[in-house]
N, C-alpha and C positions, 0 to 999 in steps of 0.2 A: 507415572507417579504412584507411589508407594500408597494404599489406605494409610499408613505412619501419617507420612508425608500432608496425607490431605487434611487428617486432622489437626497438623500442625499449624495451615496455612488456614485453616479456618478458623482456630484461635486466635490467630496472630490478627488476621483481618480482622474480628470484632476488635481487639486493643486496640487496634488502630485508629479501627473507625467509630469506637467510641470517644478517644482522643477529639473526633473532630465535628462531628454533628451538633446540634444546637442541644440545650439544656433541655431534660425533658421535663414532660408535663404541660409543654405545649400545644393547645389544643389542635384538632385532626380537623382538616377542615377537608373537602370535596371539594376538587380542582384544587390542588393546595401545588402551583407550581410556581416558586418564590425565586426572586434572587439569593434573597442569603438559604434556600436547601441548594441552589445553584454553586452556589460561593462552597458551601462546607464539602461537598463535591469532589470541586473543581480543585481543591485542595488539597483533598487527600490522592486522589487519585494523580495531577500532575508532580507528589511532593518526592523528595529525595529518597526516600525509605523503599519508594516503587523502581526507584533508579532505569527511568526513562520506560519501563512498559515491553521490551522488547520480547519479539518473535524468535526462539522461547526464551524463558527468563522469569526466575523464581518472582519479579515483579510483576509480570504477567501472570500467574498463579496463586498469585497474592490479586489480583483484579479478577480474575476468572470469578475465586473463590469467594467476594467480595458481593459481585454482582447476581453471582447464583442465592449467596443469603439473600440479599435485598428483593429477588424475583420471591424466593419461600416466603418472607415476611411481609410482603404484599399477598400472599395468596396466590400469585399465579401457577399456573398447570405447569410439568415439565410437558416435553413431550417424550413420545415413547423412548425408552433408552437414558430416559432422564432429561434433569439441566442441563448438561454439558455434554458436549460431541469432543471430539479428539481428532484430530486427522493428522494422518502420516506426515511427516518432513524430514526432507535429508539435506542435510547440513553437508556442504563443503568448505573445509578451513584450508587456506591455503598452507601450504609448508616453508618449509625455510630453502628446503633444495632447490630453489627455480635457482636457473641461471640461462644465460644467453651471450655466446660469443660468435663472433664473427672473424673471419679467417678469410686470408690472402696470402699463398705459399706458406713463407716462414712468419709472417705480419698476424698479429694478433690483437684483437680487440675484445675485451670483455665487458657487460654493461652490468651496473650496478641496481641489483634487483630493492624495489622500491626507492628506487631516486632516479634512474633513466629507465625503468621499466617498469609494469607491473603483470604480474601474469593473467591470463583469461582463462576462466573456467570449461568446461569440465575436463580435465585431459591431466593426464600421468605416464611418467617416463621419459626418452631422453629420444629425441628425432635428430639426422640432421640430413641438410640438403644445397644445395646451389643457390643462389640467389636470384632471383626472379620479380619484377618490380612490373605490378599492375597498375601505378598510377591510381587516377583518379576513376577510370572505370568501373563502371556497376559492378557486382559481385557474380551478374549470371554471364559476361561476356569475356571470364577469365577460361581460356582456353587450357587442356594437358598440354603439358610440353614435353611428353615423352621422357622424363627423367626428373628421380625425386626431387623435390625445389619444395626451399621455401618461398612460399607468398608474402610481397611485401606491400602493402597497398596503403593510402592514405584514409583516415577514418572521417565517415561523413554522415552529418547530421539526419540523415533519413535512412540510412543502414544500422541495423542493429549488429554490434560483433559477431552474434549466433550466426545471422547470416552471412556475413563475411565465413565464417569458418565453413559453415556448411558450403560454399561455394569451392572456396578452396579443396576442399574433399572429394567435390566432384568434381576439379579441374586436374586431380591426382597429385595435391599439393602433399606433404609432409609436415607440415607447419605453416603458420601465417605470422606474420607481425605485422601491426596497425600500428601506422605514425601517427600522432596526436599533432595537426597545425598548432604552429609556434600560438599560435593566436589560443587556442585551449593549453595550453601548458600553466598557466596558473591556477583550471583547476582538475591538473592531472593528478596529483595527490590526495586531494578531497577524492575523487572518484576511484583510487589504488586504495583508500583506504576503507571503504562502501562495499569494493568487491573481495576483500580478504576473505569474507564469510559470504557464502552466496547459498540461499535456500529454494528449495523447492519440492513441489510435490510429488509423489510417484517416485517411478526408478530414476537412475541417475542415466542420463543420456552422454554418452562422451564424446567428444570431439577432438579435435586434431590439438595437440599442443600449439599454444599459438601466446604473445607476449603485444603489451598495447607500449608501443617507445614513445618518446619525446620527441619530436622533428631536429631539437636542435643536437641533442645524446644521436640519434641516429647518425646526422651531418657527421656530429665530430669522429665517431668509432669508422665511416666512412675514410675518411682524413687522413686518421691513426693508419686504415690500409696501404694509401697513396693514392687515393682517388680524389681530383681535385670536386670540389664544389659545383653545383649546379648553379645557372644563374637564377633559374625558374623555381626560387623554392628550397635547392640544397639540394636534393636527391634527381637519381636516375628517372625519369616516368614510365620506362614502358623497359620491356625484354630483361635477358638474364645479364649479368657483369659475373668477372672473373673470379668471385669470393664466393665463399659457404659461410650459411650459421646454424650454428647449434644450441637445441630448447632443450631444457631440461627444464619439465611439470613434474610439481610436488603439491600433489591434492590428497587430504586428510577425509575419507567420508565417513558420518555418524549419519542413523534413523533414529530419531528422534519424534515427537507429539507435538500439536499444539489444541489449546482448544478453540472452540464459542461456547456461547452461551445462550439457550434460546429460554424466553417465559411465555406463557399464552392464555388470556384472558378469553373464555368461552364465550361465543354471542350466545344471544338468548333466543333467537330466531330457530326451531327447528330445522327448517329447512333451508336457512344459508348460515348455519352455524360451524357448517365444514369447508367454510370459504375465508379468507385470512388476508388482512391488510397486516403488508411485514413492515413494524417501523426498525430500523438498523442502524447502527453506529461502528465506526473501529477501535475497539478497547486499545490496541497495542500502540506503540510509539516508537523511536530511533531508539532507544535506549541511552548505553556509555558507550562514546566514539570520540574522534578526536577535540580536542580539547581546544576549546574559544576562548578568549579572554579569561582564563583561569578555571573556565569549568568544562566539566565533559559530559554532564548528567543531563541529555537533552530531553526534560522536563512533559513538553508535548501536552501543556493545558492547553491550548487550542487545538491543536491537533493531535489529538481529540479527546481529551477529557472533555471539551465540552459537547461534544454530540455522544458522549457517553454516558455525563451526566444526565442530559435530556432522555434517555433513552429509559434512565432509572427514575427521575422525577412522573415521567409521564406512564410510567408504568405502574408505579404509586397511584395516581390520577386514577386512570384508568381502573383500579380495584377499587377505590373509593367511590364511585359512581353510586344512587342510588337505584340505577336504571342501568342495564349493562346495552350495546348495541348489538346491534341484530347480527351484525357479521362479526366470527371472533378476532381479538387483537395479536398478534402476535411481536416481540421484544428481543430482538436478534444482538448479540453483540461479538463482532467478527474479530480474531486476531490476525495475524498474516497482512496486512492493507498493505506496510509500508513494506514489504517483501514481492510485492505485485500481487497484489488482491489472492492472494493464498486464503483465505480464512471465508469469502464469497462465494471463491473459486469450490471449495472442498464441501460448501454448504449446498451447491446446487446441483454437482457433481452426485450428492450421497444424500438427497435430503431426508430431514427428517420429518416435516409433513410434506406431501405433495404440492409439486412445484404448477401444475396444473390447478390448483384451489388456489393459489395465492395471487388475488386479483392484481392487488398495488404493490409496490416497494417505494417505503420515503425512506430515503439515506442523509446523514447527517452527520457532516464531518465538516470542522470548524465554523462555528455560528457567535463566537466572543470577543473579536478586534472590529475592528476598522468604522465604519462609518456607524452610528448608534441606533439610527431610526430605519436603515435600509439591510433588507437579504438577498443575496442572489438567489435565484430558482431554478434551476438547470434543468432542462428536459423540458419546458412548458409546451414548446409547441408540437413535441414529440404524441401528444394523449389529451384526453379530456380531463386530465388531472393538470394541467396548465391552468383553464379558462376556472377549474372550480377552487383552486388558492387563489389566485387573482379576486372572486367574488369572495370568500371569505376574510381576506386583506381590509376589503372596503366595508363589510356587515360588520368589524370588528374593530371600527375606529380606537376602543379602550388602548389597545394594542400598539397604537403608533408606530406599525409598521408598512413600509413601502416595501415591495413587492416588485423586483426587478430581477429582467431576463439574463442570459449568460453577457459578462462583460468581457469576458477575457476568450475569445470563438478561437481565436488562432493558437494558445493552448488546450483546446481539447481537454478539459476539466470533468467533461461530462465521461469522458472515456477511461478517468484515471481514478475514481475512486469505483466501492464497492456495487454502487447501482450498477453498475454497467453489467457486472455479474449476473444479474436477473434480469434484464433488459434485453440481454443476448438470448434469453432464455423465452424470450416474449411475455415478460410480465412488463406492463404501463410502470414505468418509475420517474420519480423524482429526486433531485438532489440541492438541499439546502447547504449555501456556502457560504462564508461572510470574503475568501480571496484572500489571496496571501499579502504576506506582510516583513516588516524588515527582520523576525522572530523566527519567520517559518522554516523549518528545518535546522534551529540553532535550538545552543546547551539555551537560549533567552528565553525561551517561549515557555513563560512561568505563570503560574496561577496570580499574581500579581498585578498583570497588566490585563488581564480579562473584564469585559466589561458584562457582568454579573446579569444587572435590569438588563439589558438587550438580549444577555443569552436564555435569560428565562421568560420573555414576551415570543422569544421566537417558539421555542418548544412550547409554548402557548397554542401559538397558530400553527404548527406542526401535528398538535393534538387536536383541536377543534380540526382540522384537514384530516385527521384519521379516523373520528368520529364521522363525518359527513359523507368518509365512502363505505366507512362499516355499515350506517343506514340509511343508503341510497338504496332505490328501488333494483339498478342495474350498476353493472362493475363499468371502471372505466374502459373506454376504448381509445386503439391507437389510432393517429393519422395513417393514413394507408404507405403512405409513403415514408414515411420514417420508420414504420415498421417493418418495410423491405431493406430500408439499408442497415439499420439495425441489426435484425435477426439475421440476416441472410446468410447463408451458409451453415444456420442451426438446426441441428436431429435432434 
């Protein structure tokens, strides 16, 4: 982004956010962490003008830009390099050229890209081969068969496509196609429409042209050749048949930026004032995608404008102290989450304080629906950062919050937002959740149905929990054992 550019985007954010803040001359209080600064927030940053927050997206430059004034006007520290970090991203836009036919002598079958197909990233050009049908077989038990073939295989919930392709590659495939069971075919298009754009960081890794079909578009282009039907499902399970298909990948790639935004409250402790409890939030959101009930602007005040607002309330907080803590605070706001933790990933990958000084990580991401008086806590029994929110739960009856373990264990929630990032990394974390809802990942999830008083009692207890390990005598430590399965396998 252009110096032009940036000073555009930080005018525009003050109009904005002057539009929406309370009337001033309202007195300043210490601890001043309210529902309605909650509310004015939660507002502007879920509102249409941000048009969903997306990785990247001039409304996420408009939030960068936003968050970084509000870190200056509380007084916090940048750190070195500044406010804002930048990390690489390369953008692939799919093309219009994918196609995918199937052949039998003179019999021709062609399938219509985005409605029986959608293509898989990262791969460009045009393959073609034999047919070749691995069934429901694992990815590492597909054998060469001594002549180009595409790979046909069924797609399954514990296989990621990457690994389907990288399988295929090493069994000398040429292409792959992954049949979507009839049973996922209603939401084969929500997910063809997800992966148009596919981000990541670093070089771009490519992989074999490969296409995700429909079971039933398969069946029929099947049919179209003169192969009658399977009883088991519609397709062949296992060996080559008498047909070839042909992929032709059409992938667009751009490098591109994104940011975070870090702020950092100095302890006043000499000697642990170079030790950092990172509180963190994810600024970004889905953005504009397809369209629900007349809208497509998926808004994402819960996810997360409200652990972002928290992030800025409590960072306010935090400078208004008479008394600052012994160990400093630090105010991460990550973009990239809803891209696979891109914005975590690129912070601990490149940090910009040392990832060794940073005792704790509290993460917070959606803390504004569902039940009023209760918060999930994720990771408790992972650290001694478990048993010490549970005591200050109880020490803070004002608070009327209850203090509950992960509900949702067979989701793996604890793995999917930004703590995990630094957990991997072997820092003690936590992760406050309020659990999804019937909004979550829709244009619904609007500043309107956020419950205000709960999101600002929790960043309450979020802040009293980040106070208490800033001046604790010792950082916290992990379970032993959770911190082997954790970390394990981290340099």
């Amino acid at each position: 982004m252009s110096a032009r550019r940036g000073r555009f985007f930080a005018l525009l954010t003050a109009a904005l956010w002057l539009g929406c803040r309370a009337a001033p001359g309202s007195p300043e209080r210490n601890y001043d962490i309210t529902p309605g600064d909650m509310r004015a927030r939660i507002f502007f940053l879920a509102s249409d003008r941000l048009r969903g927050r997306d990785t990247p997206s001039q409304g996420l430059e408009i939030t960068a830009s936003y968050i970084q004034s509000e870190f200056r006007r509380s007084r916090l520290e940048p750190a070195p390099g500044g406010y804002t970090q930048r990390y690489r991203l390369v953008v692939g836009q799919m093309g219009a050229g994918w196609s995918l036919i199937l052949q039998r002598g003179a019999r021709r079958a062609a399938l219509r890209h985005r409605s029986d197909f959608w293509g898989l990233p990262w791969a460009a050009g045009t393959v073609e081969g034999r047919l070749r049908f691995a069934g429901t077989a694992p990815p590492d038990q597909m054998v060469d068969s001594g002549e180009p073939a595409v790979w046909v295989a069924y797609l399954r919930p514990d296989v990621m496509p990457r690994q389907w392709l990288s399988a295929a590659a090493a069994a000398g495939a040429v292409g792959l196609i992954l049949v979507a069971p009839a049973e996922l075919g209603p939401h084969l298009r929500e997910w063809g429409w997800d992966a148009e754009v596919v981000y990541e960081m670093g070089d771009v890794e490519t992989s074999l042209p490969g296409a995700l079909v429909s079971e039933d578009a398969m069946v029929a282009a099947l049919e179209r050749l003169g192969f009658e039907a399977q009883p088991a499902g519609g397709l062949p399970l296992h060996g080559e048949i008498d047909a070839r298909a042909q992929i032709s990948a059409d992938l667009q790639v751009e490098v591109l930026s994104a940011p975070n935004v870090l702020g950092i409250l100095p302890g006043r402790d000499e000697e642990l004032r170079e030790e950092y409890v990172l509180l963190s939030a994810h600024m970004d959101g889905l953005g504009v995608g397809m369209q629900v009930d007349g809208d497509s602007i998926y808004n994402g005040a819960d996810d997360n404008a409200s652990g972002t607002a928290a992030i800025l309330e409590m960072a306010e907080a935090a400078a208004a102290l008479d008394r600052r803590p012994r160990r400093s605070l630090a105010f991460l706001a990550v973009s990239g989450e809803e891209k696979g933790l891109l914005g975590s990933t690129a912070f601990v990958t490149r940090p910009p304080i040392p990832l060794e000084r940073i005792i704790a990580n509290i993460n917070i991401d959606m803390i504004g629906r569902n039940s009023e008086d209760t918060i999930a806590v994720l990771g408790r029994p992972y650290s001694t950062l478990g048993s010490m929110v549970d005591s200050l739960a109880v020490a803070h009856p004002e608070l009327g919050m209850t203090v509950v373990g992960d509900l949702w264990p067979a989701d793996g929630f604890f793995f999917r937002s930004d703590q995990f990032s630094f957990a991997r990394k072997g820092i003690p974390a936590l992760f406050f959740f309020n659990g999804v809802h019937e909004d979550y990942h829709r244009p619904s999830d609007e500043a309107g149905k956020i419950k205000f008083r709960k999101a600002a009692r929790i960043a309450r207890l979020v802040f009293e929990l980040a106070l208490a390990i800033a001046n604790a005598d010792d950082p916290p430590a992990w379970d032993p054992q959770a911190r082997a399965r954790i970390v394990a396998g981290d340099g």
